[in-house]
N, C-alpha and C positions, 0 to 999 in steps of 0.2 A: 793922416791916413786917407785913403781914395779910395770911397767905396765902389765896386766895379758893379760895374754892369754887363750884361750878357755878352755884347758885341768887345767890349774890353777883355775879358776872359779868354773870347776865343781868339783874339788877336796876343795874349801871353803864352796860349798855349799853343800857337802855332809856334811862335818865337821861342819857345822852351822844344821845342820838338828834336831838336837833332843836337842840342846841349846833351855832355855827361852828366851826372853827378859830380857835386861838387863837396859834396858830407857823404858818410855816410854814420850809422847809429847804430853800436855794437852794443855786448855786453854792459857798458860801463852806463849804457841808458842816456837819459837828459840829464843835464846838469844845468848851473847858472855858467858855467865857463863855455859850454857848447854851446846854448843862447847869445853868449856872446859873442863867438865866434861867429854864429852869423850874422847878428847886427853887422861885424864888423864888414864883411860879406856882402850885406846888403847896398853899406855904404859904398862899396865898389860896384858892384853889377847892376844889381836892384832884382834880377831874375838869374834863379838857378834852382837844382833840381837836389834832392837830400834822397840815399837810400838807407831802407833799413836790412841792414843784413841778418842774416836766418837766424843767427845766433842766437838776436836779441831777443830782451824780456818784454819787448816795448810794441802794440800795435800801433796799426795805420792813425785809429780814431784817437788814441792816448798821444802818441805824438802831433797829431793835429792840433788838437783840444790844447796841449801844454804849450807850444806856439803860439798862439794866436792869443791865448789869454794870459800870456809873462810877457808879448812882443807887440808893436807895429807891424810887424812881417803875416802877411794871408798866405793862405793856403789857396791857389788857382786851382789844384787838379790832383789827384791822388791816382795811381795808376798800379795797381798791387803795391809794390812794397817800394813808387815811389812819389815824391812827393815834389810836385813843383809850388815856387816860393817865390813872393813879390812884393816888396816893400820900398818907400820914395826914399832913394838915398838923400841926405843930409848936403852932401858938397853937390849943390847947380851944377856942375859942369860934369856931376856922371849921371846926369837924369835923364838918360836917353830913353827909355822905355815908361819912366812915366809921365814925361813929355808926349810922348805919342798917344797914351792912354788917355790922357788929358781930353787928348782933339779929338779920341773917338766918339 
């Protein structure tokens, strides 16, 4: 896990800037299958955006908080109801983004 530092941050959260969401977080809340789902997520992009839809039972600070302490995966930036996300993927050859974080 890479702990960021300021200049790294804003360097994700430009790069997260004009991405969709990629999750979003209804009714049915967090789960361990939804957790999983994004690990598996991660292992592909390594940066993407999660929203939470009006429905849910679930805040900003509770779905942070449950992230970050069942996962590897940080939370870069919270933005109302959404949430950009960055973890070092596993397979070398999709670690474009924490490759670059690295250097910063």
């Amino acid at each position: 896990m890479i702990e960021l530092r300021g200049k790294q941050k804003r360097y994700l959260r430009a790069s997260a800037h004009d991405m969709r969401p990629l999750f979003s977080i209804g009714k049915q809340g967090m789960t361990e299958n939804w957790l999983d789902q994004l690990g598996d997520a991660i292992d592909k992009r390594e940066l993407f955006k999660v929203n939470i839809l009006p429905n849910s039972d679930v805040t900003v600070a509770e779905l942070k908080e449950f992230i970050e302490a069942n996962s590897d995966i940080q939370v870069v930036q919270s933005i109302g109801h959404t949430l950009v996300l960055f973890g070092e993927s596993n397979d070398k050859d999709r670690r474009h983004y924490s490759a670059e974080v690295r250097h910063i």
